[in-house]
Rosetta silent file (secondary structure, phi, psi, omega in degrees, C-alpha in Angstrom):
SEQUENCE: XXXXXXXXXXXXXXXXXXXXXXXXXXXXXXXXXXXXXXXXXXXXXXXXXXXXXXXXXXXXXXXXXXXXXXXXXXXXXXXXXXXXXXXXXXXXXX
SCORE:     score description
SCORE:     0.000 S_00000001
   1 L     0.000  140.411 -169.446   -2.301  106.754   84.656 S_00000001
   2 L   -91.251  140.830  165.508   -2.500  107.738   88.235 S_00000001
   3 L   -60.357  122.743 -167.852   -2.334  111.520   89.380 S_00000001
   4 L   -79.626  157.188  169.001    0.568  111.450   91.786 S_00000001
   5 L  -126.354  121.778  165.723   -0.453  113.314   94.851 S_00000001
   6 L   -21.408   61.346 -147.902    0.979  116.097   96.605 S_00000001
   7 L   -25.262  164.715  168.541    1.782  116.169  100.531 S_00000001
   8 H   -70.870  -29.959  152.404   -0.661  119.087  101.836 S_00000001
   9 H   -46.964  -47.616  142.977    2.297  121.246  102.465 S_00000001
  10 H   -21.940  -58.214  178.343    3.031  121.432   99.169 S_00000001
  11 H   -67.242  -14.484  174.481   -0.251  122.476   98.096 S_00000001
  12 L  -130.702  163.193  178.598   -0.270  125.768   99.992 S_00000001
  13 L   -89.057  121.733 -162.934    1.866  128.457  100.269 S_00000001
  14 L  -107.188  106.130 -169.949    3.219  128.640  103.420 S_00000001
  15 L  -119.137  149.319 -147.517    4.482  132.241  104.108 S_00000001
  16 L  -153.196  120.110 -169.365    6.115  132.875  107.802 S_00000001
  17 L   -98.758  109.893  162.658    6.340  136.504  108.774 S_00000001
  18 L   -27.839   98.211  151.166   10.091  137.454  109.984 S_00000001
  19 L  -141.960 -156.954  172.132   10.448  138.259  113.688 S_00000001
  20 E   -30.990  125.869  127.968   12.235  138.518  117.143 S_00000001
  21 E   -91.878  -31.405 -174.363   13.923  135.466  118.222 S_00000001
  22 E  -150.805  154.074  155.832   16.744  136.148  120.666 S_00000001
  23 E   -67.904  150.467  171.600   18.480  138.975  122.106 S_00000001
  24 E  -146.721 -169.604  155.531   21.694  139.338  120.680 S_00000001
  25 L  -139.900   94.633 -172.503   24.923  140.880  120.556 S_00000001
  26 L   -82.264  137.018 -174.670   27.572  141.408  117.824 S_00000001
  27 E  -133.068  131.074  172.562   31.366  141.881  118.543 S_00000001
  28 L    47.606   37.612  142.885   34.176  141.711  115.857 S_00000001
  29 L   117.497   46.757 -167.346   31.774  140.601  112.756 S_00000001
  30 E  -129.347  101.991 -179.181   30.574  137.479  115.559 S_00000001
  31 L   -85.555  136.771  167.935   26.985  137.242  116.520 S_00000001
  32 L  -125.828  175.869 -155.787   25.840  136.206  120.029 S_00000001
  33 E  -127.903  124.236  152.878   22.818  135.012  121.229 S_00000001
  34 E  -150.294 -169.722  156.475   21.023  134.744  124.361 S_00000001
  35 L   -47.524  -65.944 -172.614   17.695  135.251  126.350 S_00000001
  36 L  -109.408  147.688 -172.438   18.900  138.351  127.539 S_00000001
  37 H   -74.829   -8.065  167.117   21.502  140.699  125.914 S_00000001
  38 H  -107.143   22.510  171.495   23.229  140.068  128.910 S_00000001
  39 H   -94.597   -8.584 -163.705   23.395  136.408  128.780 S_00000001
  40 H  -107.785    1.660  159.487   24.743  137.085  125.171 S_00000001
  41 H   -84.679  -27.866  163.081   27.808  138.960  126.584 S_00000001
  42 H   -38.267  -60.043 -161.168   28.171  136.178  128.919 S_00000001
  43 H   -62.467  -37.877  146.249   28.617  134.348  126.025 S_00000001
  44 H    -6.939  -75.204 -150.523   30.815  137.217  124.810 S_00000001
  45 H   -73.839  -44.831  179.157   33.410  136.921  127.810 S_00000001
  46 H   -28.876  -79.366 -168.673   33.458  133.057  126.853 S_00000001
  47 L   -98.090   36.023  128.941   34.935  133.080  123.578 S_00000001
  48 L  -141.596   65.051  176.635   37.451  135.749  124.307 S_00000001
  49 L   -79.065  101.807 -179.943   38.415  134.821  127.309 S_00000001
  50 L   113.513  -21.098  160.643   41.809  136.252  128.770 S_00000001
  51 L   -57.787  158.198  176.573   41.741  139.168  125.476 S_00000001
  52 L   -75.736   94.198 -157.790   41.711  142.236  125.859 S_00000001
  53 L  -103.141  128.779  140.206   37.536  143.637  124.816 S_00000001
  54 L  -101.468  127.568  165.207   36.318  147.187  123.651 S_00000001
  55 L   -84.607  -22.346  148.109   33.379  147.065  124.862 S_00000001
  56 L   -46.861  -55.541  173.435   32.257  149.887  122.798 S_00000001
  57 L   -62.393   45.850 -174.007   32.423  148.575  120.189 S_00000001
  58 L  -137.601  135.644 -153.635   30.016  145.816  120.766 S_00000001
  59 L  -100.459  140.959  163.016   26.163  146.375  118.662 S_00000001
  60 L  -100.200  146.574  158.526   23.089  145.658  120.746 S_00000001
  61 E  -174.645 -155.967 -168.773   20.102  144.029  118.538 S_00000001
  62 E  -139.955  162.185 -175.035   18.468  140.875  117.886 S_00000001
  63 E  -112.813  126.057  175.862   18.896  137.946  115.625 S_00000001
  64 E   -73.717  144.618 -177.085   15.010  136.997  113.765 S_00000001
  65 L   -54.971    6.801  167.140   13.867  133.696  112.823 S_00000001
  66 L   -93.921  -44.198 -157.470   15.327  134.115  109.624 S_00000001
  67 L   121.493   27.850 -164.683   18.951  134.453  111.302 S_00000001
  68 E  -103.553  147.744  154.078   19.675  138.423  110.152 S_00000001
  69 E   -85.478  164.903 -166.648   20.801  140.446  113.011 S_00000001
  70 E  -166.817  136.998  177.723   19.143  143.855  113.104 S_00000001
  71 E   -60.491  166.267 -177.809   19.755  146.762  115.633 S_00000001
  72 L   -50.833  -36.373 -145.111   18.097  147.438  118.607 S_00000001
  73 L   -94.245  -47.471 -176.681   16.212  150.359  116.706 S_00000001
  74 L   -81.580  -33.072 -170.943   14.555  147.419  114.039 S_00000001
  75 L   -66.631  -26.471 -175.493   14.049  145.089  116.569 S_00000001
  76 L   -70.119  -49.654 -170.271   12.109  148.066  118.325 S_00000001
  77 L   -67.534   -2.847 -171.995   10.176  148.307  115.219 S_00000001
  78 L  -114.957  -44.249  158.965    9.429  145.040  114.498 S_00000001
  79 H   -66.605  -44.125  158.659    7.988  144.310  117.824 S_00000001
  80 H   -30.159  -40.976 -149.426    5.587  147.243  118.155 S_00000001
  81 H   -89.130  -57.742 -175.825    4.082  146.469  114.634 S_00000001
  82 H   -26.778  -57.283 -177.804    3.871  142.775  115.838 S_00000001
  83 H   -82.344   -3.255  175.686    1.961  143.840  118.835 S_00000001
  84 H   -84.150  -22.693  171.118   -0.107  146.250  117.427 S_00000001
  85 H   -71.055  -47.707 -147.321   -1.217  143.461  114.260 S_00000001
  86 H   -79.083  -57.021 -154.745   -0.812  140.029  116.183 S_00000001
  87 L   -93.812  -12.776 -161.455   -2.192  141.532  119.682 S_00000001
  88 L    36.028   37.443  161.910   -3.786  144.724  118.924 S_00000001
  89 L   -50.774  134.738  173.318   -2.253  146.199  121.353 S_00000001
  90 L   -75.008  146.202  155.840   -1.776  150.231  121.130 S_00000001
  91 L   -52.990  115.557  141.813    1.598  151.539  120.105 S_00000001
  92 L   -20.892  119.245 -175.858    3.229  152.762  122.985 S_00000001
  93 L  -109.091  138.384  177.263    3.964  156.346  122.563 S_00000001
  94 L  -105.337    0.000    0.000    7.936  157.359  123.256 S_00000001
Protein backbone atom coordinates (compact mmCIF):
# COMPACT_ATOMS: atom_id res chain seq x y z
CA UNK A 1 0.00 0.00 0.00
CA UNK A 2 1.29 3.33 -1.03
CA UNK A 3 1.66 6.32 1.54
CA UNK A 4 -0.41 9.00 -0.11
CA UNK A 5 1.56 12.16 -0.03
CA UNK A 6 0.85 15.45 1.23
CA UNK A 7 1.23 18.84 -0.86
CA UNK A 8 4.10 20.78 1.19
CA UNK A 9 1.58 23.25 2.35
CA UNK A 10 -0.08 20.91 4.15
CA UNK A 11 2.80 19.71 5.97
CA UNK A 12 3.54 22.98 7.75
CA UNK A 13 1.73 25.23 9.63
CA UNK A 14 1.36 28.22 7.97
CA UNK A 15 0.55 31.04 10.51
CA UNK A 16 0.10 34.78 8.91
CA UNK A 17 0.36 37.56 11.44
CA UNK A 18 -2.82 40.06 11.18
CA UNK A 19 -2.03 43.55 9.87
CA UNK A 20 -2.72 46.94 8.07
CA UNK A 21 -4.17 46.63 4.74
CA UNK A 22 -6.12 49.72 3.71
CA UNK A 23 -7.21 52.86 5.14
CA UNK A 24 -10.67 52.80 5.82
CA UNK A 25 -13.71 54.41 6.82
CA UNK A 26 -17.01 53.23 8.40
CA UNK A 27 -20.40 55.10 7.99
CA UNK A 28 -23.88 53.63 8.93
CA UNK A 29 -22.55 49.90 9.90
CA UNK A 30 -20.75 50.14 5.93
CA UNK A 31 -17.05 49.80 5.64
CA UNK A 32 -14.99 51.74 3.05
CA UNK A 33 -11.81 51.23 1.76
CA UNK A 34 -9.20 53.10 0.09
CA UNK A 35 -5.41 54.05 -0.14
CA UNK A 36 -6.05 56.98 1.71
CA UNK A 37 -8.89 57.65 4.25
CA UNK A 38 -9.70 60.19 1.94
CA UNK A 39 -10.08 58.17 -1.09
CA UNK A 40 -12.39 56.02 1.22
CA UNK A 41 -14.81 58.99 1.71
CA UNK A 42 -14.62 59.47 -1.91
CA UNK A 43 -15.98 56.30 -1.98
CA UNK A 44 -18.29 57.46 0.83
CA UNK A 45 -19.90 60.41 -1.29
CA UNK A 46 -20.43 57.60 -4.06
CA UNK A 47 -22.80 55.39 -2.49
CA UNK A 48 -24.85 58.09 -0.90
CA UNK A 49 -24.94 60.26 -3.37
CA UNK A 50 -27.68 63.12 -3.32
CA UNK A 51 -28.42 62.03 0.87
CA UNK A 52 -28.12 63.97 3.26
CA UNK A 53 -24.37 62.74 5.47
CA UNK A 54 -23.36 63.38 9.22
CA UNK A 55 -20.20 63.47 8.81
CA UNK A 56 -19.59 63.03 12.40
CA UNK A 57 -20.57 60.28 12.65
CA UNK A 58 -18.25 58.61 10.29
CA UNK A 59 -15.16 56.17 12.31
CA UNK A 60 -11.65 56.61 10.96
CA UNK A 61 -9.53 53.16 11.09
CA UNK A 62 -8.33 50.50 8.96
CA UNK A 63 -9.55 47.24 7.62
CA UNK A 64 -6.43 44.18 8.24
CA UNK A 65 -5.79 41.35 6.09
CA UNK A 66 -8.10 39.42 7.95
CA UNK A 67 -11.05 41.94 6.94
CA UNK A 68 -11.87 43.34 10.81
CA UNK A 69 -12.00 47.01 10.89
CA UNK A 70 -10.21 48.46 13.90
CA UNK A 71 -9.90 52.20 14.96
CA UNK A 72 -7.42 54.48 14.15
CA UNK A 73 -6.02 54.01 17.83
CA UNK A 74 -5.37 49.85 16.94
CA UNK A 75 -4.27 50.49 13.71
CA UNK A 76 -1.75 52.95 15.52
CA UNK A 77 -0.80 50.07 17.57
CA UNK A 78 -0.47 47.54 15.28
CA UNK A 79 1.84 49.42 13.08
CA UNK A 80 4.39 50.59 15.66
CA UNK A 81 4.76 46.95 17.02
CA UNK A 82 5.11 45.88 13.30
CA UNK A 83 7.87 48.32 12.84
CA UNK A 84 9.56 47.92 15.85
CA UNK A 85 9.55 43.59 15.29
CA UNK A 86 9.54 43.40 11.34
CA UNK A 87 11.96 46.63 10.93
CA UNK A 88 13.43 47.29 14.20
CA UNK A 89 12.75 50.44 13.99
CA UNK A 90 12.44 52.55 17.45
CA UNK A 91 8.99 53.35 18.71
CA UNK A 92 8.34 56.76 18.04
CA UNK A 93 7.70 58.54 21.20
CA UNK A 94 4.17 60.72 21.24
Amino acid sequence: MRESIKPESENKKVETEEYVKSSALRYRDRVFTGATHLDASIEIKKAFEGEAMNWDTVEEGFVTSTGRFINRQEGDNMMDKYYEEKINLPKDDK
